[in-house]
C-alpha positions as CSV (number, residue, x, y, z in Angstrom):
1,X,120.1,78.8,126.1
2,X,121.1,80.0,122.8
3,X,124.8,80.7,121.6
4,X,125.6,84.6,122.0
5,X,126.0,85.6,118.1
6,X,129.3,87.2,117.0
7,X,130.2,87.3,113.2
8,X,133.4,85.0,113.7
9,X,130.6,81.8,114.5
10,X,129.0,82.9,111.3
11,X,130.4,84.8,109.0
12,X,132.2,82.4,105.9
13,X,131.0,83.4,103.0
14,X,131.1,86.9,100.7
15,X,127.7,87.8,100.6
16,X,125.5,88.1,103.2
17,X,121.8,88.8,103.8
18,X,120.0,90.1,106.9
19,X,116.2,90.0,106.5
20,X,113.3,89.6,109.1
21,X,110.5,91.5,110.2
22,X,110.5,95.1,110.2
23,X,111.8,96.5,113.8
24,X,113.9,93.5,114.9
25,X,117.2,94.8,114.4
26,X,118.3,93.9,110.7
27,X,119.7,97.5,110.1
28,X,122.0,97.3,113.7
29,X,122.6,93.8,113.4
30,X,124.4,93.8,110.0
31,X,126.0,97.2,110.9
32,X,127.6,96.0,114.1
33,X,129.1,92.9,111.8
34,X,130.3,94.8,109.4
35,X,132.0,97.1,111.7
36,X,133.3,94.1,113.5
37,X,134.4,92.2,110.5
38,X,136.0,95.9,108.9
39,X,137.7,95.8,113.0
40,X,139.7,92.5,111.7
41,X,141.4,93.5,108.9
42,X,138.4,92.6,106.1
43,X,137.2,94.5,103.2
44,X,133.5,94.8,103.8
45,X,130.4,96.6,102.0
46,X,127.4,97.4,103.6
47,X,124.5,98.3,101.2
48,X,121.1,98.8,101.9
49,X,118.4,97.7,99.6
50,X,115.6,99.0,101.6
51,X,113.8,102.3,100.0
52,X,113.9,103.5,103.7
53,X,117.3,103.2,104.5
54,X,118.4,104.0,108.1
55,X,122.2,103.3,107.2
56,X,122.8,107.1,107.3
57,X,121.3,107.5,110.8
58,X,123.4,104.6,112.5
59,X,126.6,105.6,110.8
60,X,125.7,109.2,111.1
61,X,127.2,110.5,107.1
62,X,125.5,111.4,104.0
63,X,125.2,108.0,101.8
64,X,123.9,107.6,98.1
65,X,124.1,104.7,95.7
66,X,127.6,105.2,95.5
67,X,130.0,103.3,98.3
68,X,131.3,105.7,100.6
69,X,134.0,104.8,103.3
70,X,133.0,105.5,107.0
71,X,135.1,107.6,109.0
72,X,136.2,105.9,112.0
73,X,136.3,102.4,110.7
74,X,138.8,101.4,107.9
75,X,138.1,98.9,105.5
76,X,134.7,99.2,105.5
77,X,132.0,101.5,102.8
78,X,128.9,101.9,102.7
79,X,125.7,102.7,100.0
80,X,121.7,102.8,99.4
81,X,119.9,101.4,96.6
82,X,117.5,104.4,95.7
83,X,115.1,103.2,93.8
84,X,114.8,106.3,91.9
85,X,118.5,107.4,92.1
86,X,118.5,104.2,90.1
87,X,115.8,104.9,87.7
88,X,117.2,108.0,86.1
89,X,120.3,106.4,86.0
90,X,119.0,103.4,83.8
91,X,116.5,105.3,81.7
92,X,120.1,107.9,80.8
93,X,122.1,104.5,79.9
94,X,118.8,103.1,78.1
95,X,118.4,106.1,76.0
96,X,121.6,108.4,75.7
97,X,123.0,106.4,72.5
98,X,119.7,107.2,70.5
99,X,120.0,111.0,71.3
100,X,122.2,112.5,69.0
101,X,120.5,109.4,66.6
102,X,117.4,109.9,66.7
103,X,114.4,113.3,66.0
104,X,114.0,114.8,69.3
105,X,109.8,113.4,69.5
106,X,111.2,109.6,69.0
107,X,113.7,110.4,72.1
108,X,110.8,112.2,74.3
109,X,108.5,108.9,73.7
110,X,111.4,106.6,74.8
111,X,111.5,108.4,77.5
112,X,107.8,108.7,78.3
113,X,108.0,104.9,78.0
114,X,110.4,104.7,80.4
115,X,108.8,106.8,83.1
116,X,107.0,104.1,84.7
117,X,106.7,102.4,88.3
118,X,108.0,99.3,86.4
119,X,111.0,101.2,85.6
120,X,112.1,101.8,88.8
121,X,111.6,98.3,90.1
122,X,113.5,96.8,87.2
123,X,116.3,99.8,87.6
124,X,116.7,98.9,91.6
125,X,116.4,95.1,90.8
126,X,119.3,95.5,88.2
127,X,121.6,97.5,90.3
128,X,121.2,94.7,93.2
129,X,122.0,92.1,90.5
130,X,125.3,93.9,89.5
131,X,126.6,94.0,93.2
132,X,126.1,89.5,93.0
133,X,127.9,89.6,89.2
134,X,130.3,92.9,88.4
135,X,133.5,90.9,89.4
136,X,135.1,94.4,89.4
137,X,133.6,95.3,92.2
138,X,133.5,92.2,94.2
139,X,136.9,91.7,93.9
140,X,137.3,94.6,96.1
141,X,135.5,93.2,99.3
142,X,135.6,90.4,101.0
143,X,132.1,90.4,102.4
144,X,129.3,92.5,101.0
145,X,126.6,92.5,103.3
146,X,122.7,93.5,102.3
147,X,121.0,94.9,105.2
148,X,117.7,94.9,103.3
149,X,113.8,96.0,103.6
150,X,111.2,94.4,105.7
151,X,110.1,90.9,104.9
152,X,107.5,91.3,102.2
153,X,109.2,93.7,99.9
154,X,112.5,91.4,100.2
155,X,111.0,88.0,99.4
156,X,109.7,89.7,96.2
157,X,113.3,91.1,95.4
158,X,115.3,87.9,96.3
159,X,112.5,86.2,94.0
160,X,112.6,88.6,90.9
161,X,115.9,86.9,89.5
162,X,114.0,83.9,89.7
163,X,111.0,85.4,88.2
164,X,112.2,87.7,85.4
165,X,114.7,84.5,84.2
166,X,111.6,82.5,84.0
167,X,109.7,85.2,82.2
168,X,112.7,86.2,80.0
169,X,112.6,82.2,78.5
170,X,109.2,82.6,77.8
171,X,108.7,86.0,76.4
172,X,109.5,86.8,72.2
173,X,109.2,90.4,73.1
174,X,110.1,91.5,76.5
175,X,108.0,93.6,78.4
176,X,106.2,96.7,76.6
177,X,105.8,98.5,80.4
178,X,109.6,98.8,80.4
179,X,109.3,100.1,76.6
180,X,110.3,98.2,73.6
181,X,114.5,99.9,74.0
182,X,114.8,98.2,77.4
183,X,116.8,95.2,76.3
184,X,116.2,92.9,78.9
185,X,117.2,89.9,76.5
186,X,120.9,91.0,77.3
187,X,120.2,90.6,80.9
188,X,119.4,86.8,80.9
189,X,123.2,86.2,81.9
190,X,123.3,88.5,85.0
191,X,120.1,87.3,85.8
192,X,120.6,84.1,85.8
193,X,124.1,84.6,87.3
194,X,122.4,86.2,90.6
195,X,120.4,83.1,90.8
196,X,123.1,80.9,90.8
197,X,125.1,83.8,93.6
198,X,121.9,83.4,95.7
199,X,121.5,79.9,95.5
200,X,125.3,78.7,96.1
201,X,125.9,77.9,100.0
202,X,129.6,78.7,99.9
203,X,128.9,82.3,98.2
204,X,125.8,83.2,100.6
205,X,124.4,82.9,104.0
206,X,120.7,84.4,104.6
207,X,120.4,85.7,108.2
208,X,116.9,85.7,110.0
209,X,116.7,88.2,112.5
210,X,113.9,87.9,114.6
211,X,112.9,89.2,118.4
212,X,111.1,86.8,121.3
213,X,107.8,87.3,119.9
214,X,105.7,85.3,118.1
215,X,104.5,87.6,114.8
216,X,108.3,88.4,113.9
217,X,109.5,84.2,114.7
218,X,106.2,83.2,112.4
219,X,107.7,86.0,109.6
220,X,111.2,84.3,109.9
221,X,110.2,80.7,109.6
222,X,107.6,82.4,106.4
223,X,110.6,84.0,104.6
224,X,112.9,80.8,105.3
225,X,110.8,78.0,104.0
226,X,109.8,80.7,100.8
227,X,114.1,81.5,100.2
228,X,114.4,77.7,100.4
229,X,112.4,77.3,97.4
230,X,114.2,79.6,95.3
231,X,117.4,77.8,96.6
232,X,118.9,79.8,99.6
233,X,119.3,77.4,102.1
234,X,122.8,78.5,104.1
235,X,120.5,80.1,106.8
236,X,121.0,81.3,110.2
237,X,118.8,82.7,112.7
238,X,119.5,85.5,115.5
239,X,116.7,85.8,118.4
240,X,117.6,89.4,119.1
241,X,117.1,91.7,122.4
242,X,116.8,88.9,124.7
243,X,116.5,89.4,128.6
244,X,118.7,87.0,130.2
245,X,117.5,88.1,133.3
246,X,114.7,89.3,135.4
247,X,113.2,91.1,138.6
248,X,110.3,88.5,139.5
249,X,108.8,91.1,142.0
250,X,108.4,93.9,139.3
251,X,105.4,93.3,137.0
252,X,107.0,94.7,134.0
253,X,110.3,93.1,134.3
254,X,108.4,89.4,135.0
255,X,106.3,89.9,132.2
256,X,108.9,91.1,130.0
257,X,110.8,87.8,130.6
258,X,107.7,85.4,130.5
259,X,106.7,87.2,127.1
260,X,110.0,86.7,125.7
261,X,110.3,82.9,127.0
262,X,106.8,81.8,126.4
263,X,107.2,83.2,122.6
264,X,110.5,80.8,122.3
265,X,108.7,78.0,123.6
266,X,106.1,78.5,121.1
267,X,108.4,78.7,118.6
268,X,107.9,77.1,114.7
269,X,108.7,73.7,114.2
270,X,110.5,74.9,111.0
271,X,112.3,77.5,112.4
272,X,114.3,75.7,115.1
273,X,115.8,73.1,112.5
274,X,117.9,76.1,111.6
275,X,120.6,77.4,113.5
276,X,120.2,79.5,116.2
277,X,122.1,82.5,117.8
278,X,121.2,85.2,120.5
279,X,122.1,88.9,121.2
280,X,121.3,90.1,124.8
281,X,118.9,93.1,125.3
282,X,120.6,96.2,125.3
283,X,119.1,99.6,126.8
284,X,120.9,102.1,124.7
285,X,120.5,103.1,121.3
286,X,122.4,101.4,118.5
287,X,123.1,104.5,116.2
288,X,126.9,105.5,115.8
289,X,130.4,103.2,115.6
290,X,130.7,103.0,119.2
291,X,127.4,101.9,120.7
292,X,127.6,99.2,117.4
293,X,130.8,97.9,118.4
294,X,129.3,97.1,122.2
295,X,126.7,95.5,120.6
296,X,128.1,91.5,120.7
297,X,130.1,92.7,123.9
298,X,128.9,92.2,127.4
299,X,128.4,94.8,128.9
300,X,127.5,96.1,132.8
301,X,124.8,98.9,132.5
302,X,123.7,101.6,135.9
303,X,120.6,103.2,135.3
304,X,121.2,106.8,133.7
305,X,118.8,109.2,134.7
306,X,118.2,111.8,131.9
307,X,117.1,115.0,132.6
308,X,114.9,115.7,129.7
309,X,111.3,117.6,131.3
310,X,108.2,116.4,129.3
311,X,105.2,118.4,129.1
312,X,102.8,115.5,129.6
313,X,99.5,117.5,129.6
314,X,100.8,117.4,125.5
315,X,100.5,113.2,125.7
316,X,97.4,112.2,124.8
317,X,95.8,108.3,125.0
318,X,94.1,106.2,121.8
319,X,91.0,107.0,123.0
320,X,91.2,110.5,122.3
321,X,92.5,109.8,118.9
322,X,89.7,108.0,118.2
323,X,87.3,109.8,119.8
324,X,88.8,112.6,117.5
325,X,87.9,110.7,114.6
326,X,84.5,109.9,114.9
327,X,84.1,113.6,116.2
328,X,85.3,114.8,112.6
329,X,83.2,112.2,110.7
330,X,87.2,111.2,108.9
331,X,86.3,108.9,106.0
332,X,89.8,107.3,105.9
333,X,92.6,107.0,108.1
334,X,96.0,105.1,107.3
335,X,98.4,104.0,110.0
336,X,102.1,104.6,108.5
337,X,105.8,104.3,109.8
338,X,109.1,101.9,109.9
339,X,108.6,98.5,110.2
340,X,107.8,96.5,113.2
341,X,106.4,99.8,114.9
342,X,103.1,98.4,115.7
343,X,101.1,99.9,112.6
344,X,98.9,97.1,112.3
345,X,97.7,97.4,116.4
346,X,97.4,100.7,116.0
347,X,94.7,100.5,112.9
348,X,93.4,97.6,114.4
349,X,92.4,99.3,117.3
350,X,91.4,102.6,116.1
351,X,89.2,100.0,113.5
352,X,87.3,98.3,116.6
353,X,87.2,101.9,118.8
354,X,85.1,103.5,115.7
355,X,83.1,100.1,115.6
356,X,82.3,100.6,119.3
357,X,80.9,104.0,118.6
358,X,78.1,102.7,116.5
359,X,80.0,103.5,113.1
360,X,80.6,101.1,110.2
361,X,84.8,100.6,109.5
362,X,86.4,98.6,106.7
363,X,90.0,97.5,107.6
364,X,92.7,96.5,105.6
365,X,96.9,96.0,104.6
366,X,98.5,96.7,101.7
367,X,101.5,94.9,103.5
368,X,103.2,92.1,101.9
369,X,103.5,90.8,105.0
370,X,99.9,90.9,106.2
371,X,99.5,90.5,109.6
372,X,96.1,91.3,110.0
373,X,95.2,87.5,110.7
374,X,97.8,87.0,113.6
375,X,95.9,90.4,115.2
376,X,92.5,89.3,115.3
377,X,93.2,85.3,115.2
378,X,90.3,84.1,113.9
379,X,88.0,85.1,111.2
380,X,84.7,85.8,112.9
381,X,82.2,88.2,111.5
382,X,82.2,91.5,113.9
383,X,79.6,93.7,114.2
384,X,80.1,96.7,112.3
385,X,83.8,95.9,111.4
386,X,84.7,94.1,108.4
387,X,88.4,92.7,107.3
388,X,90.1,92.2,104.3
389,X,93.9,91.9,102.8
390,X,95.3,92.9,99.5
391,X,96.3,89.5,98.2
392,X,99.3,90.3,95.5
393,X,98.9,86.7,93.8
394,X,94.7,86.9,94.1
395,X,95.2,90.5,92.8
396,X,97.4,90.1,89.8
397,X,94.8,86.8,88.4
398,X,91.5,89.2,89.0
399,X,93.9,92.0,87.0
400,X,94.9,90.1,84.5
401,X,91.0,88.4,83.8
402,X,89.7,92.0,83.7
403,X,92.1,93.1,81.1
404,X,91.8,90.3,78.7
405,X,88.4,89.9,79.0
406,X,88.1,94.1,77.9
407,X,90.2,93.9,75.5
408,X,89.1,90.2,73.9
409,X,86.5,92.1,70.9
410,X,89.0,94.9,70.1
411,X,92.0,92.9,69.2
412,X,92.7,90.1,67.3
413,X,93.9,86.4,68.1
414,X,97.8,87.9,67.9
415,X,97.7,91.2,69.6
416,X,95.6,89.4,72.6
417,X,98.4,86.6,73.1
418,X,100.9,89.4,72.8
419,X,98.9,91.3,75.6
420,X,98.5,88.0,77.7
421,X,102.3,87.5,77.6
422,X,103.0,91.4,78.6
423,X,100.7,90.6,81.3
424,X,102.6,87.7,82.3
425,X,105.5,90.1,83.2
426,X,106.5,90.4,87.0
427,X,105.4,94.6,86.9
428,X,102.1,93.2,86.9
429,X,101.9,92.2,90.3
430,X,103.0,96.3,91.5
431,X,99.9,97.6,88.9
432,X,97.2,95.0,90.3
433,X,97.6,95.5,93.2
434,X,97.8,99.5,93.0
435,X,94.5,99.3,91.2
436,X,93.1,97.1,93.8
437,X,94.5,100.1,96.7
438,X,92.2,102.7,94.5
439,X,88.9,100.1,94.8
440,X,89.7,100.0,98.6
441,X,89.7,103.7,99.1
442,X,87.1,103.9,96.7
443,X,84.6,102.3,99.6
444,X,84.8,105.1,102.3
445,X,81.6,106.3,100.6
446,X,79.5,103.8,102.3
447,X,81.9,102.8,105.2
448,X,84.8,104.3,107.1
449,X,87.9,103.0,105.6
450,X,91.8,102.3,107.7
451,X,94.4,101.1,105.7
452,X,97.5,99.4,107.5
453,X,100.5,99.7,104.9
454,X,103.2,98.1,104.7
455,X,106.4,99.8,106.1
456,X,107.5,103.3,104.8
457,X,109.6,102.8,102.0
458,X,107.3,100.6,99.8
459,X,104.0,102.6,101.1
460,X,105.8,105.9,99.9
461,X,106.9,104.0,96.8
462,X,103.1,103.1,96.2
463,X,102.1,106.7,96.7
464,X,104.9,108.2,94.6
465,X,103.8,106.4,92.0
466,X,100.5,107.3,91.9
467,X,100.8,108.8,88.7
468,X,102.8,106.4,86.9
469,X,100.5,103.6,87.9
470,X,97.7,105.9,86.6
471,X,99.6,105.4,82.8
472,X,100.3,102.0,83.4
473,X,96.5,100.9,84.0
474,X,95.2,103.4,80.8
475,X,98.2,101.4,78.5
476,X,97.1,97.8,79.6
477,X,93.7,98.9,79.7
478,X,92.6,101.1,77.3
479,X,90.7,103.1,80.1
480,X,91.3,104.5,84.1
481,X,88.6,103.7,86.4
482,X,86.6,105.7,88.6
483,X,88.6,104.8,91.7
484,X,92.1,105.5,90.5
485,X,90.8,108.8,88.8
486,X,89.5,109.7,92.2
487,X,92.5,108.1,94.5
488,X,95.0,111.3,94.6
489,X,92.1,113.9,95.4
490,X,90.7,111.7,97.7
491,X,94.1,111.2,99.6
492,X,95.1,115.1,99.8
493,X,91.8,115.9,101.2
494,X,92.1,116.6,104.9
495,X,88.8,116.5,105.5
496,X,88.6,113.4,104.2
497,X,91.5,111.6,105.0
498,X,94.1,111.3,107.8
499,X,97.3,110.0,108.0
500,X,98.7,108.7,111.5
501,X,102.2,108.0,111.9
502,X,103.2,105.5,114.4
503,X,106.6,105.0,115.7
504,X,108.1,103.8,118.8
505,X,110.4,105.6,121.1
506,X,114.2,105.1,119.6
507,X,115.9,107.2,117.7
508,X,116.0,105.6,113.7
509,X,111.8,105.1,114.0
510,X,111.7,108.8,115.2
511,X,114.0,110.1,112.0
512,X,112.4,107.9,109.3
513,X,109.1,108.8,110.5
514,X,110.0,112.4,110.2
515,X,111.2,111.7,107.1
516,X,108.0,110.3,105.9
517,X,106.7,113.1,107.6
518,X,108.2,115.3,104.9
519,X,107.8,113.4,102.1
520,X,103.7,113.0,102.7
521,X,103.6,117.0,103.2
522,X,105.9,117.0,99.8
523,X,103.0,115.2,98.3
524,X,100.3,117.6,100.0
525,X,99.0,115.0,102.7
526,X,99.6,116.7,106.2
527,X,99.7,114.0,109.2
528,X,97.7,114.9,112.4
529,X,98.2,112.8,114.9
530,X,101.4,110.7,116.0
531,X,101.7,107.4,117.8
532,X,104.1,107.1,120.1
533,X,103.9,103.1,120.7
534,X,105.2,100.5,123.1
535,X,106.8,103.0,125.8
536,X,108.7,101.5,128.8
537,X,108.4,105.1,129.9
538,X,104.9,104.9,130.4
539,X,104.4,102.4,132.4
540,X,106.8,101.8,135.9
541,X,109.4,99.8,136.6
542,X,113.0,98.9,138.6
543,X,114.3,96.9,136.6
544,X,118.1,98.8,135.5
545,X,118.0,97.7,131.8
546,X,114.6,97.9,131.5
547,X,114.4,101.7,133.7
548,X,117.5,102.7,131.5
549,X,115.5,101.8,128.2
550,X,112.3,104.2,129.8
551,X,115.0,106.9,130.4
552,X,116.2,107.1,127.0
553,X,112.8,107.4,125.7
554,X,112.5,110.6,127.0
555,X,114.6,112.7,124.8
556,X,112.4,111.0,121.4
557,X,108.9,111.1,123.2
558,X,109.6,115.1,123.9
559,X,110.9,115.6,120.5
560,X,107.7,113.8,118.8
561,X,105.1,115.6,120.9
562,X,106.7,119.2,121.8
563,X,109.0,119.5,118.3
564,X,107.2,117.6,115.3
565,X,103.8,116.0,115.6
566,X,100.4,118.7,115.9
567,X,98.7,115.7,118.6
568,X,100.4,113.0,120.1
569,X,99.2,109.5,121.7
570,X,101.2,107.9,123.7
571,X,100.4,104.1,124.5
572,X,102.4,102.1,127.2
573,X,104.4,99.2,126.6
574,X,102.0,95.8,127.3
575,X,102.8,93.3,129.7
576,X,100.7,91.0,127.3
577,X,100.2,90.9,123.7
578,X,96.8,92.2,122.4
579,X,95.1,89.4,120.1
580,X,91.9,89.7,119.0
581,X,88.8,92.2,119.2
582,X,88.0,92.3,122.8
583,X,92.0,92.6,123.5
584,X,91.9,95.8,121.2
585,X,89.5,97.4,122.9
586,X,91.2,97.1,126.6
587,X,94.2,98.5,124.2
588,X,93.0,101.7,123.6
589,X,91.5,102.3,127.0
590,X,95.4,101.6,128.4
591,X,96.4,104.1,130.4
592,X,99.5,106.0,130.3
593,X,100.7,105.4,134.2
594,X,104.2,107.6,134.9
């Protein structure tokens, strides 16, 4: 048995850090604490620093990179990092002095220079640094808690101090991506003040969310053992939506439980020599102040029956999906949607159902967090279906060869050490592996192609920036290859490409997938088919919290299939995990039971 979390165990120092897979809870843990800790009399900031934010959905108001108070809870504020918010915002401090100084065309380069994908890391990464150094503003709050992206995208930004200090004490010239005005010399300080913040155990505790499963416990234990390196080692660890208790007579309920408590005894070694807290399972959805402040309550729940009628003639199973695919000859298909929604099932079964039909597939992840290895479990060759994963570190050394040795005739012994130290910057990592995207999709001449992507906010960061990584390859190049000159046409062709939005029955994956919905359509790509994954309400049970959860699915599952999405799948919740090629296949034939 694990000790029922509640801020007052944990909370005792000013900064604090949720992280973990996405899907476990980060975004509803940290709000529920910092509505609790605001419910005692504390000054608290809650800021998101994931380019998806759900903050406004929970606290239900309009939020921006400013803080803005919440109504209903005193003492406590709320903001997003925007990653592009924050852009314009650095390139107007960056170049405003020079405007009235400098001829118009000089100005118009600057900020041609600073229009770059780099730009906006750098510009996010900087106004995350402030919140750990402007004393002005902590001063204000007692705790600022960072409810942040999934697991991938974080390591890299709790690294980047560390990385951009190192590179800093190295580099004579700075980095020519973020243009030669960008004065990152002046930041050594703050940088190397956020490093000291992140590292000091009485200023920050990290806190691993995870669920009962094994993918997002072997993600914690990851993203622990890489923070301890960079010095965060005042960690905790919540096991969230536990069933404490059972019906052994219903299937799902059983296997529910046994899931849940085979996945904890399984757990990593590393991960249990840190300390350990548990929130129950709760039925309901956590989005507004008062479902968060039940959240470390206990609380008695009766099944609710909701009346919401589904048309379920407009429900349709994987098979069909995939038998619509190979019927249309698509050439690539991408699985996209929040984190922890089950993207990486879904494409690796739609990968194996188009192998089964005789055609030849190419999967892979542009997720940080790859978790393509955990699906299949072991690297045989398959018939017809081959695997790979976008390795940043592998990525940025094949980059960083290719440019140097292009460029090793045309310049001389000083330019090429001055390329090979630009190269050394940390934007490099974004570029290579943006290039290595575009030789990916580039393969769908020969073979089907499905991409799993990481979660939304840094697979619609990779797409906005198609363009800017376009500039960024022809400066550190010379030249744009084939693939990334034919990437965007490629990607807005619907006959060529299709988009599949996965999301599970709740309401935040619902709203950011329609976001993303709107932002792909924004950028000409029209998604056809939705995923509707993991539902309690397809399959049957009696079990109250369990039957409640099912109920409340309703109201999303009709909204996704009769409001937003053109076709729908819908694939039940499994009473055991599906690992490995045969297990895919008995996943898409899963039937949808009510």
């Amino acid at each position: 048995m694990f000790q029922t979390f509640h801020p007052k165990y944990v909370v005792n120092t000013p900064y604090l850090f949720f992280t973990g897979k996405g899907g476990v809870g980060k975004t509803s843990t940290a709000c529920a604490t910092a509505v609790a800790l605001a419910d005692t009399g504390k000054k608290v900031l809650i800021v998101s620093t994931d380019p998806a934010s759900n903050l406004q959905d929970v606290f239900d108001i309009e939020i921006g990179n400013d803080p803005v108070e919440v109504p209903s809870v005193p003492n406590l504020s709320a903001c997003n990092i925007d990653p592009e918010e924050s852009a314009r915002q650095y390139r107007e401090k960056v170049i405003s002095p020079y405007r009235s100084a400098l001829p118009e065309s000089v100005v118009a380069t600057m900020e041609e220079q600073l229009s770059g994908a780099c730009t906006v890391e750098i510009a996010a990464f900087d106004e995350f640094s402030n919140l750990l150094t402007d004393q002005e503003l902590i001063s204000q709050y007692d705790h600022i808690l960072f409810d942040t992206a999934p697991t991938g995208h974080t390591l890299r930004l709790l690294q980047l101090p560390t990385a951009w200090s190192s590179f800093l004490e190295e580099s004579t010239h700075g980095a020519s991506c973020l243009g030669p005005l960008s004065g990152l010399g002046e930041k050594k300080q703050m940088y190397s003040s956020t490093v000291k913040a992140l590292s000091d155990p009485k200023m920050t505790t990290l806190i691993l969310v995870t669920r009962p499963e094994p993918s997002s416990m072997l993600e914690a234990e990851r993203a622990s053992a890489e923070l301890k390196e960079i010095g965060m080692e005042n960690q905790v660890v919540i096991i969230n939506g536990l069933l404490e208790k059972h019906i052994e007579e219903d299937r799902i309920s059983k296997a529910f439980f046994d899931r849940q408590q085979s996945a904890l005894a399984e757990m990593p070694a590393r991960l249990k020599q840190v300390g350990m807290f548990a929130i129950p399972y709760v039925p309901f959805s956590l989005t507004g102040i008062g479902n968060l402040r039940h959240m470390f309550n206990s609380v008695t729940h009766s099944v609710e029956i909701n009346e919401v009628e589904l048309s379920e003639d407009r429900l349709h199973s994987l098979q069909d999906l995939v038998n619509d695919f190979a019927q249309r000859d698509m050439r690539i298909i991408f699985t996209m949607g929040k984190g922890g929604v089950g993207k990486t099932t879904i494409a690796s079964a739609i990968a194996v159902g188009l192998a089964e039909k005789g055609i030849k597939v190419h999967l892979t992840t542009t997720d940080p967090a790859a978790h393509l290895d955990y699906a299949f479990q072991q690297k045989n060759a398959y018939n017809r279906l081959s695997i790979s994963r976008l390795d940043p570190k592998k990525e940025v050394e094949a980059y960083k060869e290719a440019v140097l040795s292009q460029n090793k005739n045309q310049l001389n012994e000083e330019a090429l050490a001055y390329l090979e130290e630009d190269l050394n910057s940390p934007c490099t990592e974004e570029i290579a592996v943006f290039q290595a995207f575009a030789d990916i999709v580039e393969k769908s001449k020969d073979e089907v192609v499905v991409i799993d992507t990481a979660p939304t906010g840094h697979t619609l960061l990779l797409l906005n920036s198609a363009k800017s990584y376009h500039k960024e390859i022809s400066r550190s190049t010379g030249t744009v290859s084939e693939s990334v000159q034919n990437l965007l046409p490629k990607l807005r062709n619907p006959e060529e490409t299709s988009v599949v939005i996965v999301t599970l029955p709740e309401a935040t994956p619902v709203l950011e997938a329609t976001r993303l919905r709107d932002d792909l359509k924004r950028a000409s790509i029209e998604p056809q088919w939705w995923v509707i994954n993991q539902s309690l309400y397809a399959q049957q049970t009696t079990d109250p919290i369990l039957q409640s959860k099912a109920e409340a699915e309703k109201v999303w599952i009709k909204k996704v299939s009769e409001e937003i999405a053109e076709k729908t799948s819908i694939v039940p919740w499994q009473p055991e995990e599906k690992l490995g090629y045969d297990k895919m296949k008995d996943l898409i034939n899963s039937s949808f039971s009510h």
